[in-house]
DOVOGU-937674 format. One record per residue (C-alpha): z, y, x; residue in one letter. Coordinates in steps of 0.02 Angstrom, whole numbers, always signed. Layout:
N
        w        v        u   rest
        Z        Y        X      A
...
//
This chain:
678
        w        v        u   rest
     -286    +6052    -3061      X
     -307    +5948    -3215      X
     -306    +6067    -3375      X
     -293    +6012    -3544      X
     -470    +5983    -3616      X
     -506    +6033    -3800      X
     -550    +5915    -3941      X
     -550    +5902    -4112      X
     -409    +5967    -4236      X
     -284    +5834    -4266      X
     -329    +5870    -4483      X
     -352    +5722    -4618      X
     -486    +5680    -4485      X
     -330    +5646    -4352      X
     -252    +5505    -4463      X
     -374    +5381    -4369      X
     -321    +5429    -4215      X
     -166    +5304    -4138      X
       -5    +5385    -4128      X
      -72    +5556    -4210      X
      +81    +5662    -4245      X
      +11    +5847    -4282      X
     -105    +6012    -4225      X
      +27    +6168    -4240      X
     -112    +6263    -4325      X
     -148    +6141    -4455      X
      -34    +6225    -4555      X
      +50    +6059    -4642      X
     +174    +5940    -4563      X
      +65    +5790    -4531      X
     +121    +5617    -4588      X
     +166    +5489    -4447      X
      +28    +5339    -4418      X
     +111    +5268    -4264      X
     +287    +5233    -4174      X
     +231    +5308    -4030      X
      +82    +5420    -3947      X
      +17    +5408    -3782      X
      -15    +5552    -3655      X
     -201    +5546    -3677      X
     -178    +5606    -3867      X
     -108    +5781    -3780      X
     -237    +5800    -3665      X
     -360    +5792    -3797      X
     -288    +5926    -3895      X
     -201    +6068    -3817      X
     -123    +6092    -4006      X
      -78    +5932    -4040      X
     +131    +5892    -4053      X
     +214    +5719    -4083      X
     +334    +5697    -4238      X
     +521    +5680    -4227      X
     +526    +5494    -4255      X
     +394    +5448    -4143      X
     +404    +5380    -3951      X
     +311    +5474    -3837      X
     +219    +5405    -3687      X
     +177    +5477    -3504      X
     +100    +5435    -3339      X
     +179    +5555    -3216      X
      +63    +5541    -3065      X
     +131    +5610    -2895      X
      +86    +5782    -2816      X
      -47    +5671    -2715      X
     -100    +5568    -2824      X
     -194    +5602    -2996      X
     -241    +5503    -3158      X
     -408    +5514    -3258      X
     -424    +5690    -3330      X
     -463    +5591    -3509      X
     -254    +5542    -3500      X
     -180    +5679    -3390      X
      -97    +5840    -3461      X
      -36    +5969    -3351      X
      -70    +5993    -3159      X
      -75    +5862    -3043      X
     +108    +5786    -3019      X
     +154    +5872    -3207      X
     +145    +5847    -3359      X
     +163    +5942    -3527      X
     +186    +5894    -3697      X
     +253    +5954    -3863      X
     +372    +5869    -3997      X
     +423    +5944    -4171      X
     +612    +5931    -4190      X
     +719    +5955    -4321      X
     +841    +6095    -4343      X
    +1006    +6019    -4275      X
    +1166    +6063    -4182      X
    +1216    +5999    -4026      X
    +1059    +5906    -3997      X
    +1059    +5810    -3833      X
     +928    +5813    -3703      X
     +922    +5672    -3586      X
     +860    +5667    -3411      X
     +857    +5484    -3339      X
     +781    +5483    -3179      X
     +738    +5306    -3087      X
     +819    +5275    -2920      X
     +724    +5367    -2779      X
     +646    +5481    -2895      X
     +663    +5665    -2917      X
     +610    +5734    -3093      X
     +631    +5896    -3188      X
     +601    +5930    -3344      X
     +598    +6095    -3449      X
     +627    +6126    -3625      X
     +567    +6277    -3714      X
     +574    +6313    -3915      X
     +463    +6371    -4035      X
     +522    +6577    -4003      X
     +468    +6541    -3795      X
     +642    +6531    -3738      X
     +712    +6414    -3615      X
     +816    +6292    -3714      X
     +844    +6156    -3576      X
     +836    +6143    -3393      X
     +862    +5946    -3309      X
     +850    +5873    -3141      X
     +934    +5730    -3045      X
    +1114    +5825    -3029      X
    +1109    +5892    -3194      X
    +1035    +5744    -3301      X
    +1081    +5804    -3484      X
    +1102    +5993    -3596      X
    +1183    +5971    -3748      X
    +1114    +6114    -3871      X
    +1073    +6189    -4042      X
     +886    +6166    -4097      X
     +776    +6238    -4219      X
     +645    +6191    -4344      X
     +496    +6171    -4244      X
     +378    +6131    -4114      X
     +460    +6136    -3931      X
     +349    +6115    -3774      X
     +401    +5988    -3625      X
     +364    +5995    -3460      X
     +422    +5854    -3325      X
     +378    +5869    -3143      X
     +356    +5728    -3022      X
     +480    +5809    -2862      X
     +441    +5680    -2744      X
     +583    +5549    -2692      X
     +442    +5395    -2712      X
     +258    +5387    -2690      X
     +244    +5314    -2866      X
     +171    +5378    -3029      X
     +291    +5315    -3151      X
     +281    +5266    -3324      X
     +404    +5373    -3443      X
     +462    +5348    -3637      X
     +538    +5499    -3719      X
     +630    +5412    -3868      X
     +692    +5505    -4031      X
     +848    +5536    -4092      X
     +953    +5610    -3920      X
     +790    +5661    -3860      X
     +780    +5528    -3682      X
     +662    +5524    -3556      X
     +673    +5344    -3457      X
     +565    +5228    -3393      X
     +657    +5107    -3517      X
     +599    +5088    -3715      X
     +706    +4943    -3776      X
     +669    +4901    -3945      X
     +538    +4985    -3971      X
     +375    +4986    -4078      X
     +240    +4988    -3943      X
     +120    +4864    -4036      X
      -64    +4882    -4019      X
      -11    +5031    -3852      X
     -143    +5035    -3709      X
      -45    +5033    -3543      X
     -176    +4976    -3429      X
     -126    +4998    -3249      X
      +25    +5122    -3282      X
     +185    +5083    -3183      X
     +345    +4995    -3280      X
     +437    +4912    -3157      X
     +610    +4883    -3154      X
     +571    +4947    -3356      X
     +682    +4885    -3486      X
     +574    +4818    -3630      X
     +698    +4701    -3722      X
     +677    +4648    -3883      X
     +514    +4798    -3897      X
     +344    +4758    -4001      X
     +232    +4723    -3873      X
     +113    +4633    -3983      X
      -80    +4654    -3964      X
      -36    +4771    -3821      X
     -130    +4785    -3656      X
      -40    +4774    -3502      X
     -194    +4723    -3398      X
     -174    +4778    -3206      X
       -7    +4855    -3263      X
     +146    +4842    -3121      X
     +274    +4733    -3235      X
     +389    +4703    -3039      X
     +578    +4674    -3116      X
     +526    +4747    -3281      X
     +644    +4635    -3438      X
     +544    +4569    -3578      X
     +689    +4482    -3645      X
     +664    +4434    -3823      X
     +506    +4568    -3838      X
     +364    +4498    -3961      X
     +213    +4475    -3846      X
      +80    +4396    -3982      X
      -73    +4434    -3921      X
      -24    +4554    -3777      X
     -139    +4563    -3620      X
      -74    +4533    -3451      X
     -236    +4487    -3376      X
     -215    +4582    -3199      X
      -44    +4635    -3220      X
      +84    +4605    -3079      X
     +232    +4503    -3128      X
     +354    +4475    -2969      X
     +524    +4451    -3028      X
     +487    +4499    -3213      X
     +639    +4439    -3319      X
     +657    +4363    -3486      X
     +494    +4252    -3470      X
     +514    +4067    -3454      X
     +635    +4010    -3341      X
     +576    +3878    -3208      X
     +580    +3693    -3252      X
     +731    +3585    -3203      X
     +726    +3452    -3055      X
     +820    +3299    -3103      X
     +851    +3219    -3281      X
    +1010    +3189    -3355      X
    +1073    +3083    -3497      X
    +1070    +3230    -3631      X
     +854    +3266    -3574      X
     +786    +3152    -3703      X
     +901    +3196    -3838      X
     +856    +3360    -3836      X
     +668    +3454    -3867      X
     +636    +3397    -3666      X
     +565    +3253    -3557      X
     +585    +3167    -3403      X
     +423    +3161    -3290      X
     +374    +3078    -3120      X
     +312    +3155    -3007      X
     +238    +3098    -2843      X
     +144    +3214    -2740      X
      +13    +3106    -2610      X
      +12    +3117    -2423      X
     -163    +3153    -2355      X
     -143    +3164    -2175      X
      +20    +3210    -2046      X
      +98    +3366    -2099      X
       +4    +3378    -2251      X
      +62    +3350    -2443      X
      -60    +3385    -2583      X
     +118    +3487    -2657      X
     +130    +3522    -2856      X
     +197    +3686    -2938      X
     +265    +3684    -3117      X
     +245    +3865    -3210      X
     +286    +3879    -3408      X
     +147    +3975    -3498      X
      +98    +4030    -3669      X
      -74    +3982    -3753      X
     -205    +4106    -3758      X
     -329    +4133    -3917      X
     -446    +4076    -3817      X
     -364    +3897    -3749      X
     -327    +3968    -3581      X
     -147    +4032    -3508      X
      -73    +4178    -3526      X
      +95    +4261    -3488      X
     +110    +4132    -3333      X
     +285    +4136    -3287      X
     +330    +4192    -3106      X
     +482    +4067    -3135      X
     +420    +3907    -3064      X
     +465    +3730    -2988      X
     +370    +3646    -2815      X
     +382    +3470    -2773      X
     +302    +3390    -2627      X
     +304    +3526    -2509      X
     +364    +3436    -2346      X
     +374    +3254    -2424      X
     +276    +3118    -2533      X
     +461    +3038    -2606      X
     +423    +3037    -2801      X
     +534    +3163    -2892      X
     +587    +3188    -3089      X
     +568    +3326    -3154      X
     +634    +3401    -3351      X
     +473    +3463    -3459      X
     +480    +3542    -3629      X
     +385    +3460    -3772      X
     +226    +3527    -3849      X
     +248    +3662    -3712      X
      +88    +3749    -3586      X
     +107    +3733    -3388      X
      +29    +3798    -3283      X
      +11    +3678    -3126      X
      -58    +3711    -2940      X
      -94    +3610    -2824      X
     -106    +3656    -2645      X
     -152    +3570    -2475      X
     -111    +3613    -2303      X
     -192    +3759    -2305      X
     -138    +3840    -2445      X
     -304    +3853    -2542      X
     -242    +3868    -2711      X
     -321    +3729    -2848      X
     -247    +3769    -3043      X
     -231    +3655    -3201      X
     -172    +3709    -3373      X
      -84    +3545    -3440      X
      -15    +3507    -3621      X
     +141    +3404    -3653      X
     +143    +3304    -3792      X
     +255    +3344    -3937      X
     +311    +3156    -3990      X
     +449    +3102    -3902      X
     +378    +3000    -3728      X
     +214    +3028    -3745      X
     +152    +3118    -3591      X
      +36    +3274    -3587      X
     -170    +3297    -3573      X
     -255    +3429    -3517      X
     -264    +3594    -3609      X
     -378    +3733    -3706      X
     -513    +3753    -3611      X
     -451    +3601    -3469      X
     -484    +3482    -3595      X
     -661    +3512    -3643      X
     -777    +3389    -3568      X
     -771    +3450    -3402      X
     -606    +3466    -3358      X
     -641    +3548    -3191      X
     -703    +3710    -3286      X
     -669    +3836    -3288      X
     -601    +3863    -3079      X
     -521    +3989    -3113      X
     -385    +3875    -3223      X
     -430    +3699    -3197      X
     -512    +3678    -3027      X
     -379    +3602    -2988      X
     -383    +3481    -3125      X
     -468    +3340    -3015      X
     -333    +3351    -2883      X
     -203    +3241    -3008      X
     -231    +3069    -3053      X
     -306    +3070    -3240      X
     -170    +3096    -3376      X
     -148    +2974    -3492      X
      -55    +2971    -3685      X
      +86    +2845    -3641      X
     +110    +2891    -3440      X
     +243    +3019    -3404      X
     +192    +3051    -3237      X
     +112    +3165    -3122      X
       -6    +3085    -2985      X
      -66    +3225    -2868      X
     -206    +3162    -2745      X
     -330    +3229    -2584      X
     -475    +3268    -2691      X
     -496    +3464    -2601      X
     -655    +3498    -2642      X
     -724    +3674    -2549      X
     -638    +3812    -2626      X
     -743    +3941    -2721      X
     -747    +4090    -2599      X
     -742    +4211    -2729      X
     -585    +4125    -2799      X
     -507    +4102    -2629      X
     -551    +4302    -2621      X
     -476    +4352    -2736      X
     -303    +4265    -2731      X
     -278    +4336    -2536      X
     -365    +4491    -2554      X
     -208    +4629    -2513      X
     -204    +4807    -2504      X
      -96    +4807    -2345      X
      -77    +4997    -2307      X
     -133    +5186    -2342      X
     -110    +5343    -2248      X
     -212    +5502    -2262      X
     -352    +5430    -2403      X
     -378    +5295    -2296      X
     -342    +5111    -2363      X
     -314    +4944    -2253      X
     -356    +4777    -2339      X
     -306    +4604    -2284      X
     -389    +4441    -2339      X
     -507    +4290    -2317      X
     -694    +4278    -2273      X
     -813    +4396    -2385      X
     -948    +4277    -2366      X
     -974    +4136    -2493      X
    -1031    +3957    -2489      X
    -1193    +3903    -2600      X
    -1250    +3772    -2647      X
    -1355    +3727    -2511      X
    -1217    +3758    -2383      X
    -1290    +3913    -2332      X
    -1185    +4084    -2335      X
    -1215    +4246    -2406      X
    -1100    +4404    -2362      X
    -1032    +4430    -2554      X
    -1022    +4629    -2567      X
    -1000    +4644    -2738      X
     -847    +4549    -2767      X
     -763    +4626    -2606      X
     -803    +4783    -2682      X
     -729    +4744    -2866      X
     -576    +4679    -2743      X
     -555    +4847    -2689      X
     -538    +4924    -2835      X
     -437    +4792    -2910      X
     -294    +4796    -2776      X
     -312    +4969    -2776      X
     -257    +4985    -2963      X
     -136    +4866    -2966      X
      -54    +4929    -2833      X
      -70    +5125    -2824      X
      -60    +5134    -3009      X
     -187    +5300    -3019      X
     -346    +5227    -3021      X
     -431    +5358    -2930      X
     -524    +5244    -2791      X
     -624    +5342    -2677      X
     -776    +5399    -2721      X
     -850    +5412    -2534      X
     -797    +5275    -2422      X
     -823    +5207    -2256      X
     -832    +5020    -2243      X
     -748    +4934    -2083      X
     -771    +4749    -2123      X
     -643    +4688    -1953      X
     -685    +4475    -1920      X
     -583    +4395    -1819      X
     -652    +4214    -1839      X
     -724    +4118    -1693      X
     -925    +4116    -1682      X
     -950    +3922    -1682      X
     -971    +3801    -1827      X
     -967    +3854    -1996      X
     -846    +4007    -1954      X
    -1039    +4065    -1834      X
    -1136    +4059    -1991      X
    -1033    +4169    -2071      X
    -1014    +4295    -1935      X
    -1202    +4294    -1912      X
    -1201    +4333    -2125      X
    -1084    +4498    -2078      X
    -1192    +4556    -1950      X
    -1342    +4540    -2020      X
    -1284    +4646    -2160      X
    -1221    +4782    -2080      X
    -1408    +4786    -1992      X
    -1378    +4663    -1847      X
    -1493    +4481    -1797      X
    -1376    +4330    -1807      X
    -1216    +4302    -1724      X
    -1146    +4404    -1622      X
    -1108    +4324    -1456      X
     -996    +4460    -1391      X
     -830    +4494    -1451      X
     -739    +4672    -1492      X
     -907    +4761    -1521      X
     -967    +4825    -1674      X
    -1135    +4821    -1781      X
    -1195    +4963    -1773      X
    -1131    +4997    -1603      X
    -1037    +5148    -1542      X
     -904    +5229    -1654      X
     -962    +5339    -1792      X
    -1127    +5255    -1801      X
    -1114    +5201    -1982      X
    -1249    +5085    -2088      X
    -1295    +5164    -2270      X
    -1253    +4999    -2384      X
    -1268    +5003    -2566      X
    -1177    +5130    -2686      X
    -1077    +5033    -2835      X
    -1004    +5100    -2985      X
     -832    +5083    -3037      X
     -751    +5030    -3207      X
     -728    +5193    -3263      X
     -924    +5242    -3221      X
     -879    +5334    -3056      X
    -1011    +5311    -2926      X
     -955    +5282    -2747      X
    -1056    +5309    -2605      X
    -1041    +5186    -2460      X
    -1072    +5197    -2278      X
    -1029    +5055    -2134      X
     -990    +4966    -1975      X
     -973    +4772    -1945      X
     -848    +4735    -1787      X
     -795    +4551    -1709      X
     -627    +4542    -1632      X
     -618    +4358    -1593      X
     -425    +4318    -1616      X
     -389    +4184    -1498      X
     -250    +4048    -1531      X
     -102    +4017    -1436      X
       -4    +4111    -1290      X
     -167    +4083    -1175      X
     -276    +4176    -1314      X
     -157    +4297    -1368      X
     -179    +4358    -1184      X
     -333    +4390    -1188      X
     -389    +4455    -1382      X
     -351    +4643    -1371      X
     -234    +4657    -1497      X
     -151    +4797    -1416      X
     -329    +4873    -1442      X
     -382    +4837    -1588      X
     -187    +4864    -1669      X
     -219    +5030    -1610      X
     -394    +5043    -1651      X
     -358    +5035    -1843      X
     -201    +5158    -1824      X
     -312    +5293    -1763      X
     -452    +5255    -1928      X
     -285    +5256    -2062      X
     -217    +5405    -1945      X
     -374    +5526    -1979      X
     -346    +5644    -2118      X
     -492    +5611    -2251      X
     -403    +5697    -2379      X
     -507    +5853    -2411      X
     -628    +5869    -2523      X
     -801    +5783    -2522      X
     -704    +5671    -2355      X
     -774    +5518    -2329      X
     -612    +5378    -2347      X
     -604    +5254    -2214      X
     -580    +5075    -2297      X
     -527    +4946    -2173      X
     -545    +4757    -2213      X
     -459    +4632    -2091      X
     -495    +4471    -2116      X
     -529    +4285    -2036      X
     -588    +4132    -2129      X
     -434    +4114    -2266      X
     -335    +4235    -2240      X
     -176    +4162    -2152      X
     -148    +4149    -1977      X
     -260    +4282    -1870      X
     -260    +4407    -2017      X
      -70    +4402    -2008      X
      -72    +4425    -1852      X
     -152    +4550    -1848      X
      -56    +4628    -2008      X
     +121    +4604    -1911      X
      +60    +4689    -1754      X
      -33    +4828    -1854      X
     +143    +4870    -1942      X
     +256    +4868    -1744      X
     +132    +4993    -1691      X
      +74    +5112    -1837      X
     +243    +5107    -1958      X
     +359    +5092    -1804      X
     +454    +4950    -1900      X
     +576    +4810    -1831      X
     +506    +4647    -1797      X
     +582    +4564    -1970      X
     +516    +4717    -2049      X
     +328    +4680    -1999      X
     +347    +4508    -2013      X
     +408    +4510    -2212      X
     +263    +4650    -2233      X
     +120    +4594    -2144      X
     +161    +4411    -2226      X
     +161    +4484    -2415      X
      +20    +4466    -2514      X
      -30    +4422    -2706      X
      -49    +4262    -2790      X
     -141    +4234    -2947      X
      -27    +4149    -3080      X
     -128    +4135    -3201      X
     -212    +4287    -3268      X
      -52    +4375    -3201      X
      -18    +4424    -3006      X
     +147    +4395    -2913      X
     +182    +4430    -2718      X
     +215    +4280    -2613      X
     +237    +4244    -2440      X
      +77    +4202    -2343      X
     +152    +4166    -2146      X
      +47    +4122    -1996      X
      +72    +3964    -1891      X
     +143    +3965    -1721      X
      -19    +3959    -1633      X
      -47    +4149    -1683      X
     +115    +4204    -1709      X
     +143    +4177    -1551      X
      +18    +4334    -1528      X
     +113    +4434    -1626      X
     +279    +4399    -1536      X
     +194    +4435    -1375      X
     +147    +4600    -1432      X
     +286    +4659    -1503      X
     +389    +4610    -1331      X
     +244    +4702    -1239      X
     +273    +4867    -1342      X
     +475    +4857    -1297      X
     +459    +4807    -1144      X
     +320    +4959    -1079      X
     +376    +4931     -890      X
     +367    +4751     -887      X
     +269    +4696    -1005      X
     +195    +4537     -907      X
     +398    +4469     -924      X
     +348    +4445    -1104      X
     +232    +4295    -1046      X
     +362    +4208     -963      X
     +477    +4241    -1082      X
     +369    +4165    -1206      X
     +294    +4019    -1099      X
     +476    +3952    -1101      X
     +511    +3959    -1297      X
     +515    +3805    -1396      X
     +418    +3798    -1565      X
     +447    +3732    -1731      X
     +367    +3579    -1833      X
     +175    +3623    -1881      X
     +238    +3700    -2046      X
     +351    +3827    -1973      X
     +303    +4026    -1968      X
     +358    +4058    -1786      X
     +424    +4034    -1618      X
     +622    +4024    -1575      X
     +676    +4094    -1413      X
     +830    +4089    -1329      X
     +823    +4269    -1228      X
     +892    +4441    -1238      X
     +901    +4516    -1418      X
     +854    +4677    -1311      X
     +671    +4572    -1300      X
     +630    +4574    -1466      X
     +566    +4392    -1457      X
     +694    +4328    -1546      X
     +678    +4367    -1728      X
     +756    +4307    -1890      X
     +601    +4215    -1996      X
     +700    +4074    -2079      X
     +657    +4190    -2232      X
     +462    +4134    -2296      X
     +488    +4147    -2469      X
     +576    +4311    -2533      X
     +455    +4466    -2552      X
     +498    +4655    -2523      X
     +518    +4752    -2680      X
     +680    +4846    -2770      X
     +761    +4698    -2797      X
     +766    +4647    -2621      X
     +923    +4734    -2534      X
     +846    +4720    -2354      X
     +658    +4759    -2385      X
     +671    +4870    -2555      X
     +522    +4948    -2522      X
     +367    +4866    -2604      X
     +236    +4936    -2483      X
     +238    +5011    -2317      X
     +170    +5167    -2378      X
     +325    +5160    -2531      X
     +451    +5257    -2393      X
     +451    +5341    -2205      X
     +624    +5251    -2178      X
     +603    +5118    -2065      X
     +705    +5040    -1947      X
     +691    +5102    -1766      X
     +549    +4999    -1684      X
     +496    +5028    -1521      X
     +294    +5088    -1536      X
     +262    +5146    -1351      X
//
């Protein structure tokens, strides 16, 4: 249980304090400094109360989940809080739980009666009040596995996960929950929002000077820019807008060096910020020159991306006089205009700009992706059951300068955390964990040097040159790698085991990789319960050299066995992961070609089909495929097969917006549709 911790009286001494209302011993009504206080000002002072006028702020965790004792109030999945309010009659109280949800909430006055009782069914109490200080307390009854965000606002005293209009400059929200929140037209300025889950949240006319974002998630976030037209029209240049070229380049069959078109603000610092999730592609599937509508003296931020879909980014500038093109921007513009990768690697990938040229070249200059880069845009927190936690992503090993590899620990471990935040929203990572780093990357070529990288860390001597083994061998035999502290100073201790599970391509390799095995083989780890105290947490990391086609393979067939969902269900799923926009996150689509899709087809037919399953080859042997681009095989055979599956959808992500996959995670509900796990 998390108790409230003592601190210092809330006196003259509390006027520096950030949303200070009062201490109910102080013996004076305490003048208010701030719109609103935060949750953390109650746990630091069991006395403390907030002031009629004055927006309160909580982060109701689950009952299995928990925040940091330094912002938590209550016991774990409650919290407790106290307001002074006037003397008034027929005072409402207002109960407004989110979809999904089930809340509570209890009012008592200043005598220690019960003044208010609210749930779900009965969501407001209409009473008399008196002069004083009444105590709150809101319980988290389940519904969702998501700590949520809540504003109590004055006046009708309402407690939402919406606050439009109000004052919330200078708040710390880092990593708390507001999706689907409505923030229109609040003070958000010189707030920090970093890591915080903004999915479907409206911003709409909300003053965002200075806020933070870095981190945050921004899927489907409204009133930010909205995406940049295709086409020009007559009224474009009599208006505040341009008309650009664009003409993405052709650098082999199949393969367009594609453009993306995102509206951004201008950092202090040069750099973008508030990247809108609203944005425009061109060049995709062709090299036909396009024109496109551009704001002037506005900040985009541009990717370019090859066949693979290795992210390269460029913050551009167009020019405020009428026709006179754009330049590179802030920090883009220095002179290197490649630095730094993180915003303008991608810089070299577009013919140079130039003052009188409204056009935009791009061109095949991929250099090697920075791993760590690369890493970080793919790395996915995939699932959790039990304390356990499945990652998806790219290689963890990193290219220097010499060409050599090194296995990059550090980073992989800061992208654990990271995706943990952003999308569990409690911060608690595990403090004892048990590293399965899962390759499933052939052992020749460059793709062998790293595999030799991962075994030798874990303890091994080069390559491995046997596939589905593990370094250390036998199960439970664990190597003792280094211990790493976390942001907020918590050491975790770190024990683990290297395994190869060579993915083979095509129906001949799916046939013969184990993925039946090793789907399995991860469903026991996530199945083991390591939630007791002092457990050790397994953390699973899938991965094969970027993060596409064997890792979603793997991810698809991972979700038919272990979540017992339908084939589109794993599909949209174990396709989803995050892409940096940026400082800002949004989930995209990430689909594997045919050659290993084709694995996951054949597995899911195998797992319906448990008397036959060797039909499932011939069924598939016989199915036609699409062009190189498409995500999977189309059969003509018996729905009954499950080979046949709907994935003309690549681009649409699950989340509470989306009416067939409203879910954001597979650990988000228990209600799937009926698959058919043997």
């Amino acid at each position: 249980m998390n108790y409230f911790k003592m601190s210092i009286l809330c006196g003259l001494v509390a006027l520096s304090f950030i949303g200070c209302g009062g201490s109910d011993d102080s013996g004076i009504e305490m003048t208010s400094v701030s719109s609103y206080v935060h949750e953390r000002e109650f746990a630091k002072d069991i006395d403390f109360f907030a002031q009629p006028d004055q927006v309160v702020v909580l982060n109701l965790e689950t009952a299995n989940d928990s925040v940091s004792d330094d912002e938590d109030t209550g016991g774990i999945g409650d919290d407790e809080f106290k307001i002074r309010l006037k003397e008034a009659t027929g005072h409402e109280f207002k109960l407004n739980v989110p979809a999904g949800d089930r809340f509570t909430m209890a009012v008592t006055g200043p005598n220690g009666a019960v003044v208010a009782l609210l749930d779900r069914d009965n969501p407001s109490a209409t009473v008399d009040v008196g002069e004083g200080i009444h105590s709150f307390a809101i319980t988290h009854g389940g519904g969702t596995v998501r700590n949520r965000t809540l504003f109590i606002r004055p006046g009708s005293t309402t407690v939402s996960k919406d606050c439009p209009g109000c004052n919330l400059s200078g708040i710390n929200l880092q990593s708390h929950n507001l999706s689907e929140a409505d923030m229109t037209g609040a003070d958000l300025s010189n707030a920090d929002l970093s890591n915080a889950n903004l999915e479907y949240a409206d911003v709409t006319d909300s003053v965002r000077q200075g806020t933070k974002m870095e981190n945050a998630v921004v899927t489907g976030i409204r009133g930010t820019y909205p995406a940049p037209k295709k086409g020009c029209d007559a009224s474009t240049e009599a208006g505040a807008f341009s008309c650009y070229q664009v003409t993405p380049k052709k650098c082999a069959p199949n393969d367009y060096a594609a453009i993306t078109f995102c509206q951004c603000d201008k950092g202090s610092d040069g750099s973008p910020t508030n990247v809108s999730p609203n944005c425009l592609t061109i060049g995709e599937n062709s090299d036909k020159t396009e024109q496109i509508t551009l704001g002037y003296d506005n900040y985009y931020y541009v990717t370019i991306e090859n066949y693979a879909k290795n992210p390269y980014h460029c913050f551009i500038h167009t020019f405020k006089t009428m026709g006179k093109g754009w330049s590179y921007a802030g920090t883009c513009g220095d002179s290197s205009p490649i630095k730094p990768k993180t915003t303008c690697g991608g810089c070299q990938c577009m013919d140079p700009p130039a003052t009188d040229n409204r056009a935009f070249r791009t061109n095949c200059n991929f250099e090697p992706s920075n791993n760590s880069d690369l890493l970080n845009n793919r790395f996915y927190l995939l699932d959790k059951q039990n304390g356990n936690l499945l990652f998806r992503g790219p290689t963890p090993c990193k290219e220097n300068e010499d060409k050599s590899y090194t296995f990059d620990y550090q980073d992989v471990m800061k992208n654990f955390q990271e995706r943990y935040q952003q999308q569990v929203h409690d911060g608690n990572f595990p403090d004892k964990i048990i590293f399965l780093d899962i390759s499933l990357t052939s052992n020749g070529s460059d793709q062998g040097a790293m595999l030799a990288k991962e075994n030798e860390f874990f303890g091994g001597t080069g390559k491995p040159t046997t596939s589905y083994t593990s370094q250390p061998q036998g199960e439970g035999n664990y190597y003792d790698l280094s211990s790493f502290t976390t942001k907020s100073g918590q050491t975790v201790t770190v024990k683990g085991q290297f395994w190869w599970w060579y993915m083979k391509p095509k129906l001949e390799g799916a046939q013969s990789s184990q993925i039946d095995e090793l789907a399995q083989k991860i469903g026991d780890w996530m199945e083991t319960d390591n939630t007791g105290e002092g457990a050790f947490h397994y953390v699973i990391y899938i991965h094969c050299h970027v993060g596409c086609d064997r890792t979603g393979e793997v991810a698809i067939s991972y979700l038919l066995k272990n979540r017992n969902m339908s084939s589109n269900e794993a599909y949209v799923y174990g396709s989803t992961i995050f892409q940096l926009a940026g400082t800002s996150w949004i989930r995209g689509r990430l689909a594997p070609n045919n050659d290993y899709a084709i694995g996951a087809a054949r597995y899911n037919c195998r797992l319906c089909n448990s008397t036959s399953p060797d039909d499932c080859d011939k069924l598939l042997s016989t199915c036609s495929y699409s062009p190189v681009n498409g995500p999977f095989p189309n059969c003509n055979c018996d729905d009954q097969q499950m080979t046949c599956w709907d994935f003309s959808d690549t681009t649409s992500v699950p989340g509470p917006k989306n009416t067939v996959y409203p879910n954001p995670y597979p650990w988000s509900t228990t209600k799937w549709s009926p698959g058919c796990t043997q």
